[in-house]
MOPAC internal coordinates of N, CA, C and O (Angstrom, degrees):
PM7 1SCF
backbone

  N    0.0000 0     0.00 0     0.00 0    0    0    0
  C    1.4513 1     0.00 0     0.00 0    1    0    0
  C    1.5298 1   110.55 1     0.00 0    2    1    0
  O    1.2310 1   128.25 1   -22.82 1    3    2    1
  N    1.0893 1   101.72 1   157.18 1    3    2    1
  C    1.7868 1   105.38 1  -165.83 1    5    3    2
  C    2.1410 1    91.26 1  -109.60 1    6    5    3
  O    1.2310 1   131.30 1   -11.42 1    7    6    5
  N    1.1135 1    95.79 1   168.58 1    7    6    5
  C    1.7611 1    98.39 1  -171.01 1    9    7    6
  C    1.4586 1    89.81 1   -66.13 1   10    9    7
  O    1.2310 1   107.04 1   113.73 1   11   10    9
  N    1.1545 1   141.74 1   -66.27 1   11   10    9
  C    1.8157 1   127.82 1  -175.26 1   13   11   10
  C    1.4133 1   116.11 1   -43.14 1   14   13   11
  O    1.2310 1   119.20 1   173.19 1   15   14   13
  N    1.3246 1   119.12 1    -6.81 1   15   14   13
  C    1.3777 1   110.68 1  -176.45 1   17   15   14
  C    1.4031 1   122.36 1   111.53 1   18   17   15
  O    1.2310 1   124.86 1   145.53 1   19   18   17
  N    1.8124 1   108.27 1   -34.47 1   19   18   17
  C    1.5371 1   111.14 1  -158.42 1   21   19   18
  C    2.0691 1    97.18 1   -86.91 1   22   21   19
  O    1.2310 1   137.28 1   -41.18 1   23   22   21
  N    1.3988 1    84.13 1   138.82 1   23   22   21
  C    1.5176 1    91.05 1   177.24 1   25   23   22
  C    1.5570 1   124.63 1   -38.59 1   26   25   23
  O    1.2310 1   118.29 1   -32.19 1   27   26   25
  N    1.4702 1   120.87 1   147.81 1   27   26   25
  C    1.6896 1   107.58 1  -176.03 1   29   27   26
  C    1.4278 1   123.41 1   -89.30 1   30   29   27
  O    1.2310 1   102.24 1   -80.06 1   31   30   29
  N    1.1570 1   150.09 1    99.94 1   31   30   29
  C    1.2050 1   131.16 1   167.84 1   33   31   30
  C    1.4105 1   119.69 1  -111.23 1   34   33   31
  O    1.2310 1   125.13 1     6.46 1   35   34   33
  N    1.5114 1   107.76 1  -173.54 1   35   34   33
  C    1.2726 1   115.66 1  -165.19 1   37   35   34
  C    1.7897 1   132.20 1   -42.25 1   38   37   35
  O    1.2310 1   136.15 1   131.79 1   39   38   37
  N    1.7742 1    86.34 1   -48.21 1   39   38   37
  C    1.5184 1   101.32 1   166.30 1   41   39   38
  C    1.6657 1   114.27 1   -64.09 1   42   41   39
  O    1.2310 1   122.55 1   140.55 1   43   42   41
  N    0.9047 1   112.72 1   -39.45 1   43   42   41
  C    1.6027 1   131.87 1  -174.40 1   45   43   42
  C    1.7806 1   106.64 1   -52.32 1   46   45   43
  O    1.2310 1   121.00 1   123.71 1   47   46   45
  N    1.1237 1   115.69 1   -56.29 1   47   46   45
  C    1.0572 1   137.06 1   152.24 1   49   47   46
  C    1.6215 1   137.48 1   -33.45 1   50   49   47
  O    1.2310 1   131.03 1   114.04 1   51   50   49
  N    1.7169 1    96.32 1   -65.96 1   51   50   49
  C    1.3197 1    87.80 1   159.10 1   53   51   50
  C    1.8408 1   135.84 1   -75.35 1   54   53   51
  O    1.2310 1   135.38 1   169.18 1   55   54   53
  N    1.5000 1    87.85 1   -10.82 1   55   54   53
  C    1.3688 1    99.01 1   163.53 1   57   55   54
  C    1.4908 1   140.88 1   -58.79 1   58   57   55
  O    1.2310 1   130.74 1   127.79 1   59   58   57
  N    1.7959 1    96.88 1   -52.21 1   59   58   57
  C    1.4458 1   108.42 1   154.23 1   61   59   58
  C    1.6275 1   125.88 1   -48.55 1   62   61   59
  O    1.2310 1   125.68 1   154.57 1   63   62   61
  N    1.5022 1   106.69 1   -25.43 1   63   62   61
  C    1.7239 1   105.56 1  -160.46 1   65   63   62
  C    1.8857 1    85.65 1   -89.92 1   66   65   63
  O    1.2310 1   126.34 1   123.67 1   67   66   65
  N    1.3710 1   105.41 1   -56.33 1   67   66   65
  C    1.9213 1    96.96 1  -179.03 1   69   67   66
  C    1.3044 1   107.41 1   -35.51 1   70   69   67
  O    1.2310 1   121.81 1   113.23 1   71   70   69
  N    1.6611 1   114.14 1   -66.77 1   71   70   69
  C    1.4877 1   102.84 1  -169.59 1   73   71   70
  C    1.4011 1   110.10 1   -54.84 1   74   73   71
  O    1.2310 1   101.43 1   125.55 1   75   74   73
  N    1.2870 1   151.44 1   -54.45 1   75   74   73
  C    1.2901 1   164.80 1  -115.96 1   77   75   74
  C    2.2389 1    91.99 1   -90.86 1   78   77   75
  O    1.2310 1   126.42 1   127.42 1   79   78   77
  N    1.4935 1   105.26 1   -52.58 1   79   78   77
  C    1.2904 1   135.96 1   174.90 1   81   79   78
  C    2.0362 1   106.70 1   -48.20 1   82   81   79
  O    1.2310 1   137.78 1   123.85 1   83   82   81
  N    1.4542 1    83.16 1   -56.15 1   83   82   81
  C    1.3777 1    98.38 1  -157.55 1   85   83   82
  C    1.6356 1    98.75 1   -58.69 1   86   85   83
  O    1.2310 1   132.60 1   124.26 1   87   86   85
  N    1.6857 1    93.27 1   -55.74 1   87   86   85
  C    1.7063 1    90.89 1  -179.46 1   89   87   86
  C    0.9921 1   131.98 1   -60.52 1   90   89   87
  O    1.2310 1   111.47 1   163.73 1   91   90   89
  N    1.6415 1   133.68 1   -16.27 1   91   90   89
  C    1.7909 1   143.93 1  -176.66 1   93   91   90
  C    1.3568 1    76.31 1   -87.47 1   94   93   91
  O    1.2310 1   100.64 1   162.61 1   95   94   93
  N    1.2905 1   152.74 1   -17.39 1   95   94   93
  C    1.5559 1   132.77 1  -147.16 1   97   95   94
  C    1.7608 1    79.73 1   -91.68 1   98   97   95
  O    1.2310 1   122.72 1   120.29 1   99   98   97
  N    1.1424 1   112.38 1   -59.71 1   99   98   97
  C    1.8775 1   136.77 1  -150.80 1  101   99   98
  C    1.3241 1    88.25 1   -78.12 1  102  101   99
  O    1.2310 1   105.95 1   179.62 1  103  102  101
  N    1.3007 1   143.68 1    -0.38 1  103  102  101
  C    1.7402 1   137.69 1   159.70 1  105  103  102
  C    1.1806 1   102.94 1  -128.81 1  106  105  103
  O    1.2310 1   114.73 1  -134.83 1  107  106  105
  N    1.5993 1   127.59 1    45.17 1  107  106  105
  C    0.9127 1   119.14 1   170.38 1  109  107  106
  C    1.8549 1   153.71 1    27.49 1  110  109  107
  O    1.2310 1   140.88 1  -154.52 1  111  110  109
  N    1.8701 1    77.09 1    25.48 1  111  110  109
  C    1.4419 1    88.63 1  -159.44 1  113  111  110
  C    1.9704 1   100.95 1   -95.37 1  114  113  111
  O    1.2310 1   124.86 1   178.54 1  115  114  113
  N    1.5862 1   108.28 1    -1.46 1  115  114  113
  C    1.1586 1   108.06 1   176.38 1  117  115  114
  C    1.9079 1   122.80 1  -105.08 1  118  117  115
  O    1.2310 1   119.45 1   -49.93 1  119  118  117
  N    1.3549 1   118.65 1   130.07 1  119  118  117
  C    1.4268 1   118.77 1  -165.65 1  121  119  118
  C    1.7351 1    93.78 1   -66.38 1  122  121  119
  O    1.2310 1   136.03 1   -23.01 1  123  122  121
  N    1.6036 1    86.58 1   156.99 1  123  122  121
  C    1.4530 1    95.59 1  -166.28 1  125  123  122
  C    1.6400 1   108.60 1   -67.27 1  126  125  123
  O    1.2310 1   106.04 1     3.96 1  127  126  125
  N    1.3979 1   143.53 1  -176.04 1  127  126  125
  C    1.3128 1   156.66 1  -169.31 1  129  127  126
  C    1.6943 1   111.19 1    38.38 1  130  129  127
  O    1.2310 1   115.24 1  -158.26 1  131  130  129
  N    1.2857 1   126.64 1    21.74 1  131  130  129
  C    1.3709 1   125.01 1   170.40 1  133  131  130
  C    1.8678 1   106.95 1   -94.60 1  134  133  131
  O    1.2310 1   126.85 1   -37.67 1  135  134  133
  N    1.1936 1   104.42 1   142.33 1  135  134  133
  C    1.4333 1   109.61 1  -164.33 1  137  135  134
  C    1.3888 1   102.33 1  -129.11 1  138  137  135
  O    1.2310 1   118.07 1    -9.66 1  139  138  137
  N    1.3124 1   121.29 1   170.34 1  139  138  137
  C    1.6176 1   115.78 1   170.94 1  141  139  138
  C    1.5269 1   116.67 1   -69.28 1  142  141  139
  O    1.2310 1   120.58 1   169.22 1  143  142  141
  N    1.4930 1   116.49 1   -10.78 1  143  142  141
  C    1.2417 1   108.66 1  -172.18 1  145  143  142
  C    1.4968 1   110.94 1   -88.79 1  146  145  143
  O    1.2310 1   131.29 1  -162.71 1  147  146  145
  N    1.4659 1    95.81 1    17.29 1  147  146  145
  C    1.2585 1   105.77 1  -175.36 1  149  147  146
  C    1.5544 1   121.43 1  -101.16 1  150  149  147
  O    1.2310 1   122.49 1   167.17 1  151  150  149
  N    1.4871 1   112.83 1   -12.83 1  151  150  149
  C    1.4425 1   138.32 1  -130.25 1  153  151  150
  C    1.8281 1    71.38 1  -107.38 1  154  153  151
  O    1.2310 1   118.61 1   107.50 1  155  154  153
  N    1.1925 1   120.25 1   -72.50 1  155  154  153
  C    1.6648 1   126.54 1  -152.85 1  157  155  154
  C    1.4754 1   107.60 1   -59.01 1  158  157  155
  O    1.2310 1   120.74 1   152.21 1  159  158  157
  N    1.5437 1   116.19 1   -27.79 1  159  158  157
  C    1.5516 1    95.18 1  -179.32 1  161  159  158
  C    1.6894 1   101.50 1  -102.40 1  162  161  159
  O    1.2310 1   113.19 1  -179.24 1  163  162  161
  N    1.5665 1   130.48 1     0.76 1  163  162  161
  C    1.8280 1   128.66 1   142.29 1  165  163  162
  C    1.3134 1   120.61 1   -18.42 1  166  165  163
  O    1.2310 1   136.27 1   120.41 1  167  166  165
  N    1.6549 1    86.11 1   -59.59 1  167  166  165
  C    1.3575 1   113.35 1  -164.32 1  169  167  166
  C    1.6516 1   114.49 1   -74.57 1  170  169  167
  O    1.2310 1   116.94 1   144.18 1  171  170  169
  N    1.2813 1   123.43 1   -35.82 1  171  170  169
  C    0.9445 1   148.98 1  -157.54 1  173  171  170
  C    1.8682 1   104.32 1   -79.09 1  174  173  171
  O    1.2310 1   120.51 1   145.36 1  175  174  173
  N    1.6727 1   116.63 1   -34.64 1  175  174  173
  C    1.3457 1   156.34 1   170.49 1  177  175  174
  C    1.2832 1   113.06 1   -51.84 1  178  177  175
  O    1.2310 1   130.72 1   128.47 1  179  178  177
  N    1.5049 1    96.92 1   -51.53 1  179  178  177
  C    1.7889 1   119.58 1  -148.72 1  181  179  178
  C    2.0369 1    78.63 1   -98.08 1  182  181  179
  O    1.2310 1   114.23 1   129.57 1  183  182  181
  N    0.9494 1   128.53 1   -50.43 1  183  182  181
  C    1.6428 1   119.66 1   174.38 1  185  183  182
  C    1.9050 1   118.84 1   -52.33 1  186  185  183
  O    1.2310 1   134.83 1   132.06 1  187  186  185
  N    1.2856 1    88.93 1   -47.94 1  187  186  185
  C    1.0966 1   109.27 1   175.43 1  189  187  186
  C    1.3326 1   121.85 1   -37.37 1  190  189  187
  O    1.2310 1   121.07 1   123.18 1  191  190  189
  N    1.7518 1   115.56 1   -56.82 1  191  190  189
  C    1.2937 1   146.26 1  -172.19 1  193  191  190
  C    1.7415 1   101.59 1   -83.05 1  194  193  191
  O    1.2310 1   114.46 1   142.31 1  195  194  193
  N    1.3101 1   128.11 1   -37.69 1  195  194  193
  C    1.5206 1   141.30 1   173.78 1  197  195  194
  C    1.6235 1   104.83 1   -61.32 1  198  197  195
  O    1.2310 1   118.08 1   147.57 1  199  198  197
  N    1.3300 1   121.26 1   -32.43 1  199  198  197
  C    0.9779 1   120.34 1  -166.14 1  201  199  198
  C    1.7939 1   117.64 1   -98.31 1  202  201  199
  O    1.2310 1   129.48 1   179.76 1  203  202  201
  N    1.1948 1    99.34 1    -0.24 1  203  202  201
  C    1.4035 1   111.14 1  -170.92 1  205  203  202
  C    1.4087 1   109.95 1   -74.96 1  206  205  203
  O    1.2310 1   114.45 1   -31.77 1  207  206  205
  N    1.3812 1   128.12 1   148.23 1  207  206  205
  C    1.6619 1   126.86 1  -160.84 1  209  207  206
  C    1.8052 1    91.25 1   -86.88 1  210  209  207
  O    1.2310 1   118.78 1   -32.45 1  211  210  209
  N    1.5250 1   119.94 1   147.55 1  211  210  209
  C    1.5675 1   123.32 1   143.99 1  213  211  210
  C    1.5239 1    80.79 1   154.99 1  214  213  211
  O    1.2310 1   130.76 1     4.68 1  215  214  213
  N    1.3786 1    96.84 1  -175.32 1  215  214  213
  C    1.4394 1   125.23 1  -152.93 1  217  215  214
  C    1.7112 1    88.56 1   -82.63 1  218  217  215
  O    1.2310 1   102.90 1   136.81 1  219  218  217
  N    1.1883 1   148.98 1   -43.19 1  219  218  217
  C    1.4872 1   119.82 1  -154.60 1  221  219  218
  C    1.6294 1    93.35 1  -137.65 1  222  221  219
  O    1.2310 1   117.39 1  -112.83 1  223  222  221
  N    1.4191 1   122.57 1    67.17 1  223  222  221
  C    1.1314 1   131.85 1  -173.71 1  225  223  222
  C    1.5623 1   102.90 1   -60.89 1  226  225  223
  O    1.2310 1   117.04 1   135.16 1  227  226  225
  N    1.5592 1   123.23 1   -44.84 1  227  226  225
  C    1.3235 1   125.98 1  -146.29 1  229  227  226
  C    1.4540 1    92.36 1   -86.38 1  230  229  227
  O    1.2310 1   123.26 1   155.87 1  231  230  229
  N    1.4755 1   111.36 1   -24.13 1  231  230  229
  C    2.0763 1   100.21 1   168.54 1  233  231  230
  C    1.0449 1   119.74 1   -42.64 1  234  233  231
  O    1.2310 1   127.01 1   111.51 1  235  234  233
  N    1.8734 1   104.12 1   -68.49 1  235  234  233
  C    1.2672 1   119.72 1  -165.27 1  237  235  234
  C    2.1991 1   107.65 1   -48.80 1  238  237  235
  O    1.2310 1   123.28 1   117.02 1  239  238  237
  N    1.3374 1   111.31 1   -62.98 1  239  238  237
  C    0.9297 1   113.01 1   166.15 1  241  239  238
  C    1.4939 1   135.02 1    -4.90 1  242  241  239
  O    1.2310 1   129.41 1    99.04 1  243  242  241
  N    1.6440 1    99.47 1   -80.96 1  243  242  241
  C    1.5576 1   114.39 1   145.45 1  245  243  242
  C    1.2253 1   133.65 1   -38.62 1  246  245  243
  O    1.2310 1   124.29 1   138.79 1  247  246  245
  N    0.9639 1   109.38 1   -41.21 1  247  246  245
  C    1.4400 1   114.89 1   173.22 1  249  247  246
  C    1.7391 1   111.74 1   -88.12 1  250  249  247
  O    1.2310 1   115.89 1   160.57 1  251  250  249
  N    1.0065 1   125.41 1   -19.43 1  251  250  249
  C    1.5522 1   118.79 1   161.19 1  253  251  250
  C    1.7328 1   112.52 1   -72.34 1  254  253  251
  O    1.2310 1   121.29 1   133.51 1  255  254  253
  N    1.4803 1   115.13 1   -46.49 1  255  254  253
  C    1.1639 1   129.65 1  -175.15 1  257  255  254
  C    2.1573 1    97.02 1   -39.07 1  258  257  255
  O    1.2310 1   140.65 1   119.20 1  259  258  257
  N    1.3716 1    77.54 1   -60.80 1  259  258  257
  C    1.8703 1    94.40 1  -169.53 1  261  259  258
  C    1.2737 1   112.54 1   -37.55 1  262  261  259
  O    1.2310 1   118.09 1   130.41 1  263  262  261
  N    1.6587 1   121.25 1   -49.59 1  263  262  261
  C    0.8989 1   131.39 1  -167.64 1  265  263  262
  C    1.9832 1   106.07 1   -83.33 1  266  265  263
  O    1.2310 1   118.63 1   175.17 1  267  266  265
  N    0.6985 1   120.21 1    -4.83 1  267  266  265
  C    2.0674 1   137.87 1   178.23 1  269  267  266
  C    1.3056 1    79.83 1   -86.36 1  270  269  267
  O    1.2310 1   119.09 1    92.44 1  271  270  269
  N    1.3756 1   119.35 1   -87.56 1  271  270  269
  C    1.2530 1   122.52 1  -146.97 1  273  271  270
  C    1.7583 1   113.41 1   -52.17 1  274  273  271
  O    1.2310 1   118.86 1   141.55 1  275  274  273
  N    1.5671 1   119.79 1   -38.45 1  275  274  273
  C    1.2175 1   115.01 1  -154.18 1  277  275  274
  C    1.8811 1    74.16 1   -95.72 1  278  277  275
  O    1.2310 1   114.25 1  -174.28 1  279  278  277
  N    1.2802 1   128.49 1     5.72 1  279  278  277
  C    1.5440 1   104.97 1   173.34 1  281  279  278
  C    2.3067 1   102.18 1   -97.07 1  282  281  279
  O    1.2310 1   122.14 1   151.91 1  283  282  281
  N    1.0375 1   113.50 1   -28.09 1  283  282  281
  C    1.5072 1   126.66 1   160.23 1  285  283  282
  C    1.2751 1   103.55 1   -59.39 1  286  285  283
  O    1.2310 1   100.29 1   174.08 1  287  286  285
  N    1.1393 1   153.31 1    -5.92 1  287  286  285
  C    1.4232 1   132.12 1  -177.36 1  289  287  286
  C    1.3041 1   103.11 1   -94.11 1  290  289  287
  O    1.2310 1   127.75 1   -29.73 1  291  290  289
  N    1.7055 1   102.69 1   150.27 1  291  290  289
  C    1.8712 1   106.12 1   161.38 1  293  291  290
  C    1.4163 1    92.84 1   -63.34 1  294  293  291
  O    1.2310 1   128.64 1   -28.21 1  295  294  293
  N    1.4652 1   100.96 1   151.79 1  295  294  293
  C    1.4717 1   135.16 1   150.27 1  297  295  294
  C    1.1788 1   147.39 1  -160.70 1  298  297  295
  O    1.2310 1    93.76 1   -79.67 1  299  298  297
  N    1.2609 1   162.86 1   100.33 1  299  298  297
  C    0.9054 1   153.35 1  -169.52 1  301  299  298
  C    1.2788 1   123.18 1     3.45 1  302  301  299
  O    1.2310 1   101.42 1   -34.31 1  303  302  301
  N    1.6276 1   151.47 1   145.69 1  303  302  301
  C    0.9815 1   168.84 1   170.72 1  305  303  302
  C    1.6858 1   103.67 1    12.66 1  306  305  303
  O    1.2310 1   129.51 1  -102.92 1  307  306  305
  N    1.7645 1    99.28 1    77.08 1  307  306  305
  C    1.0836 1    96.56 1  -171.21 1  309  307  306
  C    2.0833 1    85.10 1  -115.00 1  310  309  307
  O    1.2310 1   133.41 1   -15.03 1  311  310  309
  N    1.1524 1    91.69 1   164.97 1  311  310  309
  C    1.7692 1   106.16 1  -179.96 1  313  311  310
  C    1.4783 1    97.54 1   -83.14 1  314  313  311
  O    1.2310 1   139.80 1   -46.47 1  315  314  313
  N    1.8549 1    79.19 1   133.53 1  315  314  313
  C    1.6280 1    96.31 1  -166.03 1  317  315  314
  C    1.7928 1   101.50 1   -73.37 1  318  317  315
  O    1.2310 1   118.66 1   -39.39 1  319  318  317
  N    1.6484 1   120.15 1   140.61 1  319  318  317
  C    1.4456 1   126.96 1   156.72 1  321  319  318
  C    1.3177 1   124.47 1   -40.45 1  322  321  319
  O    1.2310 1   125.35 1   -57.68 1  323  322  321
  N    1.2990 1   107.33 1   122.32 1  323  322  321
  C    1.8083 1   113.12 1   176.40 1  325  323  322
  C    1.6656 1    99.86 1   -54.37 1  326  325  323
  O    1.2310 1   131.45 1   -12.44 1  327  326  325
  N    0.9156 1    95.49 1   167.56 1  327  326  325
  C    1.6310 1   102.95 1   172.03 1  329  327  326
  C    1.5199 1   120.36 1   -57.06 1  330  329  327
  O    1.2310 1   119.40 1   -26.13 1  331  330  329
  N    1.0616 1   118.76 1   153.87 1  331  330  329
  C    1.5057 1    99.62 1   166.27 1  333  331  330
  C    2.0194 1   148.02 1   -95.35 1  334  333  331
  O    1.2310 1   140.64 1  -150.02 1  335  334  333
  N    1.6003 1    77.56 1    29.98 1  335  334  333
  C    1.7701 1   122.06 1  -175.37 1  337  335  334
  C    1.6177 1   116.57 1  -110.87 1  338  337  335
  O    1.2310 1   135.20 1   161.45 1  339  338  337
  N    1.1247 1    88.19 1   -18.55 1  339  338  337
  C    1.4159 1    98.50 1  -176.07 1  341  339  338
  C    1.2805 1   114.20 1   -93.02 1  342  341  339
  O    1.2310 1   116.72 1   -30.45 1  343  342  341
  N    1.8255 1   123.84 1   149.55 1  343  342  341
  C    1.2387 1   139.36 1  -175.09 1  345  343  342
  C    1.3270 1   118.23 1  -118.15 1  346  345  343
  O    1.2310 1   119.61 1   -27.55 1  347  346  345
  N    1.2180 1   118.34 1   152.45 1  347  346  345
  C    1.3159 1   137.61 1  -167.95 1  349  347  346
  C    1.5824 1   112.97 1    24.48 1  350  349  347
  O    1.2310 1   120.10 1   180.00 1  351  350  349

């Protein structure tokens, strides 16, 4: 379920990630060549890492998050993104 209530699906989804994209794009708070198709497997990372067994799971978490986020930000003379077709 999505916070309004209406069930989530696929489109629904990518909807949230465009808008979500669009707006860090329009405050310049997002580095250039990141896309929404980029947003679902972040996210996908950050569960990944939440889900892992030991005593202070929700650190590590946080502390991966930190390191996503401050790599998503605009910044100055940052190294441009490989394509998003490209391997290894």
């Amino acid at each position: 379920m999505i916070a309004d209530g209406s069930p989530r699906t696929p489109t629904s989804g990518r909807l949230t990630r465009e808008a979500l994209v669009a707006r860090a794009r329009a405050q310049g708070a997002l580095r250039d060549g990141v896309t929404e198709t980029d947003v679902a497997p972040i996210a996908a990372m950050i569960d990944a890492v939440m889900a892992l067994p030991g005593e202070r799971p929700s650190d590590l978490w946080r502390r991966h998050l930190a390191i996503i986020l401050d790599g998503l930000r605009a910044q100055p003379r940052q190294t441009p993104l490989p394509s998003p077709g490209s391997v290894g």
